[in-house]
VOLOLO-273769 format. One line per field, with one value per residue: x, y, z of N, C-alpha, C in turn; residue number from 1; residue in three letters. Coordinates in steps of 0.1 Angstrom, whole numbers. Each point is the difference from the previous one (the first is absolute). Layout:
BEGIN
nu	[X,...];
nv	[Y,...];
nw	[Z,...];
cau	[X,...];
cav	[Y,...];
caw	[Z,...];
cu	[X,...];
cv	[Y,...];
cw	[Z,...];
pos	[NUM,...];
code	[ALA,...];
! end
This chain:
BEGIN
nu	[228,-8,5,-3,-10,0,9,-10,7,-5,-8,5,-10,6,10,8,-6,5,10,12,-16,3,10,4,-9,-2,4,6,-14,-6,3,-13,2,5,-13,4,8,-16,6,3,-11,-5,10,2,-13,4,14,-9,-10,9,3,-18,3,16,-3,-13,4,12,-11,-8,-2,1,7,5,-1,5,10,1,4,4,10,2,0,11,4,1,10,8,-7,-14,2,3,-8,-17,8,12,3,2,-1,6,-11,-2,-7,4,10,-6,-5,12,3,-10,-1,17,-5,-10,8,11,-2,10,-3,-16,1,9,-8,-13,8,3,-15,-1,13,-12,5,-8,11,7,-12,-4,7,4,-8,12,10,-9,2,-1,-18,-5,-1,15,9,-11,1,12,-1,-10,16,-8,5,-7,-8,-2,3,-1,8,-11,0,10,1,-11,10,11,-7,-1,11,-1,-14,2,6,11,0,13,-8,7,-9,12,-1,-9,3,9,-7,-9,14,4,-9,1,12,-10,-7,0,-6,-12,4,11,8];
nv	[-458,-10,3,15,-3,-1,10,2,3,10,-5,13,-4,8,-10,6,5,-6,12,-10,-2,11,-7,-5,5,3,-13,-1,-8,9,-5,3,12,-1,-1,14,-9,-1,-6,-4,-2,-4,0,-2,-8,-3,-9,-3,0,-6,-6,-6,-4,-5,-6,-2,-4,0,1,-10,12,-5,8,-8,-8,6,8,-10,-8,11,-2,-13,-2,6,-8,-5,4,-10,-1,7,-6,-3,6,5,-12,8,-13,-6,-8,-2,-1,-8,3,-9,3,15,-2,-8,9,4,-11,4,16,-2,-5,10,-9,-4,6,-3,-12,0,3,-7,-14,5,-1,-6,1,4,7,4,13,-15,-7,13,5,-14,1,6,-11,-3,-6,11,-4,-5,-7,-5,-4,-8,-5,-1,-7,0,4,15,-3,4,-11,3,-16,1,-5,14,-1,-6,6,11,-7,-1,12,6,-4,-4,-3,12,12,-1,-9,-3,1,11,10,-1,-10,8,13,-9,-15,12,6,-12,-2,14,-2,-12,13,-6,11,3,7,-11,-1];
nw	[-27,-2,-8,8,9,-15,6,-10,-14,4,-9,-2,-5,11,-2,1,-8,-10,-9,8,2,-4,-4,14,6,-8,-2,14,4,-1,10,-3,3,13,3,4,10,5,15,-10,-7,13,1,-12,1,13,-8,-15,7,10,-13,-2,14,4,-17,2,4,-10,-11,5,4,11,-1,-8,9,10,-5,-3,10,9,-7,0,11,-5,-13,1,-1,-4,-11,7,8,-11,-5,10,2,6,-1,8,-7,-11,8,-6,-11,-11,8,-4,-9,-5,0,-9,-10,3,4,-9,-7,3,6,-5,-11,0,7,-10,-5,5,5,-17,-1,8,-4,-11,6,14,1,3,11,4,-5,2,6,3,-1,7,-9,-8,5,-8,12,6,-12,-5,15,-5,-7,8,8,-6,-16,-1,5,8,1,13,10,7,-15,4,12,-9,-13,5,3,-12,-3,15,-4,-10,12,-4,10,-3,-14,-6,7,4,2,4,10,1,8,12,8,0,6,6,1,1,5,9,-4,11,2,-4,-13];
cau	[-6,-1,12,16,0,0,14,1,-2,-15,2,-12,-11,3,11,0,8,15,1,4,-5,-10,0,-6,-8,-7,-6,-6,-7,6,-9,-6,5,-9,-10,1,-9,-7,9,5,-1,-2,14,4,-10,4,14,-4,-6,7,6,-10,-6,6,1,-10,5,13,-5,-17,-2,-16,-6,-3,-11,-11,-9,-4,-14,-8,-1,-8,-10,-3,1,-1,7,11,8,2,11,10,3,6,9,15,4,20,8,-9,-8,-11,-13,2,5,-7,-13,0,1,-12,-8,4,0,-12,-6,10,2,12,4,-2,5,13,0,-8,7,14,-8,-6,15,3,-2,-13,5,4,-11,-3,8,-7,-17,-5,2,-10,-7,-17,-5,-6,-10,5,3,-11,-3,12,-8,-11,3,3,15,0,-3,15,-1,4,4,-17,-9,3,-7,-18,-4,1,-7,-14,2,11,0,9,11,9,1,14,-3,-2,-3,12,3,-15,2,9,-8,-8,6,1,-13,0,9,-4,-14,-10,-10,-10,3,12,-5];
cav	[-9,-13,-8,-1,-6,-17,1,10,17,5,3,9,-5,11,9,15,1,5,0,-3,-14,0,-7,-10,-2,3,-9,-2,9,7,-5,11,5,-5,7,1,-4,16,9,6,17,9,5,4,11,9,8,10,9,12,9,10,7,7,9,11,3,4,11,5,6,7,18,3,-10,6,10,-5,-3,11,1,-5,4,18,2,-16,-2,-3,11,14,-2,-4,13,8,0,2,-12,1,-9,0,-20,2,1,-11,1,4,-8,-13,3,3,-12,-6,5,-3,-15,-7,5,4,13,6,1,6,13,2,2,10,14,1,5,13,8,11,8,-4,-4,14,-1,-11,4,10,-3,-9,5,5,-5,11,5,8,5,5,11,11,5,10,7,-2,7,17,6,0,-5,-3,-11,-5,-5,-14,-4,-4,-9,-13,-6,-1,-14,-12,-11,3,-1,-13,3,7,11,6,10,6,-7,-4,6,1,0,8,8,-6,-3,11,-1,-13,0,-11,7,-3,12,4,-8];
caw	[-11,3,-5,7,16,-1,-9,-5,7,-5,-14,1,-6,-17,2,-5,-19,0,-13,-3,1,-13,-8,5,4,-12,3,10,1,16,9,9,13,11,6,13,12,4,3,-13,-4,8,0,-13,0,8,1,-6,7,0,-6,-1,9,-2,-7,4,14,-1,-1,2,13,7,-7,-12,-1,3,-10,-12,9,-2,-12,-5,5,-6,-13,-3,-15,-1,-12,5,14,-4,-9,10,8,1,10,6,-14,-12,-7,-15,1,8,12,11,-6,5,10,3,1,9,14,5,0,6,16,5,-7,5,8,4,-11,13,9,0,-1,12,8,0,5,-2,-10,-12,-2,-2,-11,-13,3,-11,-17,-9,-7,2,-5,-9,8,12,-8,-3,9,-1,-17,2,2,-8,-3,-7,16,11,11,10,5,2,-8,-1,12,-2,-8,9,12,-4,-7,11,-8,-8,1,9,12,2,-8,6,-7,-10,-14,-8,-7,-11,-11,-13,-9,-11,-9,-5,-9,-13,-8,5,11,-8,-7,-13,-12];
cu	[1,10,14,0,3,14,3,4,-9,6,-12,-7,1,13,0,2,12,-2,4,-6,-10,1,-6,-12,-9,-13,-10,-9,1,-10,-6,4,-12,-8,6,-7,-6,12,13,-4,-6,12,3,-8,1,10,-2,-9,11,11,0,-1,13,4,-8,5,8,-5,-9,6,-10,-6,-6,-15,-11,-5,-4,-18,-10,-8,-11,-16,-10,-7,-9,5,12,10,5,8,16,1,5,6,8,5,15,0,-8,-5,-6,-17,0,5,-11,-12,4,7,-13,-5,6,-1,-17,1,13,4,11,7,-10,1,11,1,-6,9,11,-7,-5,12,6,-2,-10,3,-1,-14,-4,7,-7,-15,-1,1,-10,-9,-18,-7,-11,-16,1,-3,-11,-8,9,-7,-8,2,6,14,-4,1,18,-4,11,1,-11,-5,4,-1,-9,0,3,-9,-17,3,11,2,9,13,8,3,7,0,0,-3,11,5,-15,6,15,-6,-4,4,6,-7,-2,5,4,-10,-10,-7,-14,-4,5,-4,16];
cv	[-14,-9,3,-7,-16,-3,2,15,5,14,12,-4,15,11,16,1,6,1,-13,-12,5,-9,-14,4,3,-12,-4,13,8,0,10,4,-8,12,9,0,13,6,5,8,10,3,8,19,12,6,11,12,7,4,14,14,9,10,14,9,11,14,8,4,6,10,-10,-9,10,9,-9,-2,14,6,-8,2,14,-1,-17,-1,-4,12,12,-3,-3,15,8,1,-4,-9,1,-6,8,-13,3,-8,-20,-4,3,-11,-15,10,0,-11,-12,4,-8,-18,-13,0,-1,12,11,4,6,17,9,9,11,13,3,3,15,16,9,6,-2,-3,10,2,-5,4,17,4,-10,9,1,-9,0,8,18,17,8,13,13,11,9,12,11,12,15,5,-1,-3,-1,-10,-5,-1,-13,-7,-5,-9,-12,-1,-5,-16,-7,-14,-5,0,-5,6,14,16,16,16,7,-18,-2,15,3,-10,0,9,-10,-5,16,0,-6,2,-8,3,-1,14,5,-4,-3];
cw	[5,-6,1,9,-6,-7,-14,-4,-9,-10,-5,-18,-14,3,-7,-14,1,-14,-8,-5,-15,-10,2,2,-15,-4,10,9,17,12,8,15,8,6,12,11,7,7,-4,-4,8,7,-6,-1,12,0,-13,7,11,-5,-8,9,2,-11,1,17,-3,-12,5,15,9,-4,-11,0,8,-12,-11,5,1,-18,-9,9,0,-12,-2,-13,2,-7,3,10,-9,-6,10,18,0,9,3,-14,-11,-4,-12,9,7,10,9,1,15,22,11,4,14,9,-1,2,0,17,4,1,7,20,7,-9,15,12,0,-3,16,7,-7,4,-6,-11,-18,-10,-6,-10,-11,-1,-7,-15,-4,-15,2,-9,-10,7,1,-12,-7,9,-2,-12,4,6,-10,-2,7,23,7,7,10,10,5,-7,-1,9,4,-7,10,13,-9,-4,3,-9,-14,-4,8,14,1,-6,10,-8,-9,-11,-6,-13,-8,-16,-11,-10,-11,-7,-12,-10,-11,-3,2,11,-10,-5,-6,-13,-1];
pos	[1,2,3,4,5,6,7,8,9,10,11,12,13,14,15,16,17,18,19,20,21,22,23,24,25,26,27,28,29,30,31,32,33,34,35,36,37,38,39,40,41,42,43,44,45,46,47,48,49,50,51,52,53,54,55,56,57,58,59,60,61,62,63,64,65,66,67,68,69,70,71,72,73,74,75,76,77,78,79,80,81,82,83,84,85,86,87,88,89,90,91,92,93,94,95,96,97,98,99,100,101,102,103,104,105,106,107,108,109,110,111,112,113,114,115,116,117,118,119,120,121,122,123,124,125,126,127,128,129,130,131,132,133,134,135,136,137,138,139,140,141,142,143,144,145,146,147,148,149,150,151,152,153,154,155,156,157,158,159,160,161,162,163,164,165,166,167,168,169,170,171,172,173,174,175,176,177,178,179,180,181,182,183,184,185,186,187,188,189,190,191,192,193];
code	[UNK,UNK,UNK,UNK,UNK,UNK,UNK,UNK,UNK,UNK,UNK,UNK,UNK,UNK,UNK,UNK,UNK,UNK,UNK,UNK,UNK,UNK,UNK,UNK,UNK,UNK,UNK,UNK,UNK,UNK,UNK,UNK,UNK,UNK,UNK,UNK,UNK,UNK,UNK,UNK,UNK,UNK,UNK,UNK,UNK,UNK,UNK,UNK,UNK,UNK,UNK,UNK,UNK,UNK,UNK,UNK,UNK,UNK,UNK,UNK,UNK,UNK,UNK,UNK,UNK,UNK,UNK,UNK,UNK,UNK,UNK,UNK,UNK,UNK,UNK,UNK,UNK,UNK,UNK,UNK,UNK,UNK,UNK,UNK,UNK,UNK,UNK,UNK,UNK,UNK,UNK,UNK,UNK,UNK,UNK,UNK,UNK,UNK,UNK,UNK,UNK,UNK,UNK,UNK,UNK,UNK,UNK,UNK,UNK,UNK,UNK,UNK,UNK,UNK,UNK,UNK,UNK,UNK,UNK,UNK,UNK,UNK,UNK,UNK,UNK,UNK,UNK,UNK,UNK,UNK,UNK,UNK,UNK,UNK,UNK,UNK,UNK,UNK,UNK,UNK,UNK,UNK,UNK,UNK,UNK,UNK,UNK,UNK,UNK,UNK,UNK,UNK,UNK,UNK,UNK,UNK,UNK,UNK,UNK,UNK,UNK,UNK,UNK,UNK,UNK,UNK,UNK,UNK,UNK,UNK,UNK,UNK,UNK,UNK,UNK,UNK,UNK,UNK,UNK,UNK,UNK,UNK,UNK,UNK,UNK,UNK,UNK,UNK,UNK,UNK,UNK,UNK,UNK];
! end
């Protein structure tokens, strides 16, 4: 401060409240905080972002960002990705929601979410890729297959080769046909009522 260097001692302009000044100070009026200086709160602003980034770090896990990612990209629904997938945590629907929005338009977060999915093993990748949920595309193509026929692993076969576009890369003739069997079993065939 300029008035220390002139022997002075430098007197901060808004000491800290103290209880004890309620009585005094009642009267007199209270002097607006000072503006903080940009690199101030651009400080400020980064030590909150990663504190940000570590809190998200410590539940959100690769598995989990990737399947969220496969997920929403399956469904484009937030909701249905909160209903139907089974994440390492129990997040609620907001969690996943601001999880989402930070792997797209936070770059720190997403950079480093990046880097701890790209150190996951093949296996594991496979894994996660076959718990993606189905999409209502995929789903609707299931429907036409119908209750009453017996279908077989080559009836599912034919459905993924007539329709590459559809179904998810990873999809395979036995989870097209477990599926379906649950589709059977909710009655959500187009042949059911």
């Amino acid at each position: 401060h300029p008035r220390a260097s002139q022997g002075e001692p430098w007197r901060d302009p808004n000491p800290p409240f103290l209880p004890s000044q309620v009585s005094k100070s009642v009267s007199t009026p209270i002097a607006p905080s000072p503006v903080p200086t940009p690199g101030l709160a651009k400080r400020m602003k980064k030590s909150k972002q990663s504190l940000q980034v570590t809190k998200d770090l410590g539940r959100w896990k690769p598995a989990d960002d990737l399947l969220l990612i496969n997920a929403v990209l399956q469904t484009n629904d937030l909701t249905s990705v909160h209903l139907g997938v089974k994440f390492s945590c129990r997040f609620n629907l907001r969690e996943i929601q601001e999880r989402w929005y930070a792997l797209l338009y936070d770059p720190i977060i997403s950079k480093l979410a990046c880097q701890a999915m790209r150190q996951l093993h093949p296996e594991a990748i496979a894994a996660i890729q076959s718990k993606v949920l189905f999409s209502k595309a995929e789903e609707q193509l299931l429907t036409k297959v119908g209750s009453t026929s017996q279908p077989t692993l080559d009836t599912f076969q034919e459905l993924l080769h007539k329709h590459p576009d559809v179904f998810y890369p990873s999809r395979t003739p036995k989870a097209l046909q477990l599926h379906w069997q649950l589709m059977k079993q909710y009655y959500l065939l187009d042949d059911q009522t």
